[in-house]
DRENVEX-361381 format. One record per residue (C-alpha): residue in three letters; x, y, z. Coordinates in steps of 0.2 Angstrom, whole numbers, plus 2048, in hexadecimal, padded with zeros to 3 digits. Example, Ala and Ser with C-alpha at 12.3 -4.5 7.8 and 13.67 -1.06 7.14 Angstrom:
ALA83E7EA827/SER8447FB824/
END
This chain:
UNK0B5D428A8/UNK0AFD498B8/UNK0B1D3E8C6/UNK0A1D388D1/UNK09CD488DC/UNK0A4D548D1/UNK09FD5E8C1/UNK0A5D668B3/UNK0A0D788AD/UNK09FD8089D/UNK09FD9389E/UNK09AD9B88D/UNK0A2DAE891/UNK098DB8884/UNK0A3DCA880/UNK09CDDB87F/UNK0A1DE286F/UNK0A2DF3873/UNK0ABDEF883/UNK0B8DE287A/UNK0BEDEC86C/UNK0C9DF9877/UNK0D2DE8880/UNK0DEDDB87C/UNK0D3DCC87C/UNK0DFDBE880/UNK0E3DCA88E/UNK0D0DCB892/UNK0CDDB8890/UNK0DBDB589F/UNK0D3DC18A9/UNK0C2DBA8A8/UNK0CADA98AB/UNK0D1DAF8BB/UNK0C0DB88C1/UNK0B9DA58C0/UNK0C7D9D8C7/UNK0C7DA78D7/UNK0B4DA88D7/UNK0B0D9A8E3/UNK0C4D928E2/UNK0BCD868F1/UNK0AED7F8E4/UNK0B6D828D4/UNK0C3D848C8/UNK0C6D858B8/UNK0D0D798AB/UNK0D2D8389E/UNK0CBD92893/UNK0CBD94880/UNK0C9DA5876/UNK0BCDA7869/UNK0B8DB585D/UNK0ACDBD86A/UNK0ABDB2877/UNK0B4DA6884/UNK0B0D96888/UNK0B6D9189B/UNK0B7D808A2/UNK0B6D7C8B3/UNK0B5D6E8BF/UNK0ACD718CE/UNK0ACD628DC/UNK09CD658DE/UNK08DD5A8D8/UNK083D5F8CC/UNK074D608D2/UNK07DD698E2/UNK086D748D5/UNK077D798CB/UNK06ED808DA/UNK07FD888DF/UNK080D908D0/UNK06FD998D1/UNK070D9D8E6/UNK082D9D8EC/UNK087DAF8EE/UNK09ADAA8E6/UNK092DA68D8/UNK085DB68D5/UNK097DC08D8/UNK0A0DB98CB/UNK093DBA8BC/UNK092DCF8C3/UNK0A6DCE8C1/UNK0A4DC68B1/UNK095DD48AB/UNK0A0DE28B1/UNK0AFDDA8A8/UNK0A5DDB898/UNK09FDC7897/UNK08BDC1897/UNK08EDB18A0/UNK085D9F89A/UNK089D938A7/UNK085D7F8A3/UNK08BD718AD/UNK08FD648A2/UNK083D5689E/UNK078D5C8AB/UNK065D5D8A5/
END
């Protein structure tokens, strides 16, 4: 449970197909952990990270507030970094912060 003035992120990391098929993809899972790990290390960072059949789902605490963190998400030049790191690595990026509406 995140603690008052913090937040938990879940990251659905959605793979390319075409782009996964030539990699190891527990390889790949670790590296797209790492890209949001050091994304914004001062705001965020992740728990843990779980391999699916095309996708990877990342979750992270930020010790941000939500509302703070949504906006942060959508403005902060970190943030608009890591989901063009994540594109180039192959992911479509679905951020959510947990129980935020």
């Amino acid at each position: 449970m995140a603690q008052p003035g913090e937040c938990r992120l879940l990251m659905n990391l959605a793979l390319q197909p075409d782009h996964w098929r030539r990699h190891d993809r527990g390889f790949w899972a670790q590296t797209l952990a790492a890209a949001v790990d050091e994304a914004a290390p001062h705001m965020m960072r992740v728990d843990s990270y779980e391999l699916r059949d095309m996708m990877v789902v990342v979750r992270a605490r930020s010790n941000q507030a939500p509302k703070t963190m949504q906006k942060l998400l959508r403005d902060d030049e970190s943030f608009i970094r890591l989901r063009a790191r994540l594109f180039d690595l192959g992911a479509r990026a679905d951020i959510e912060i947990e129980g935020y509406a």
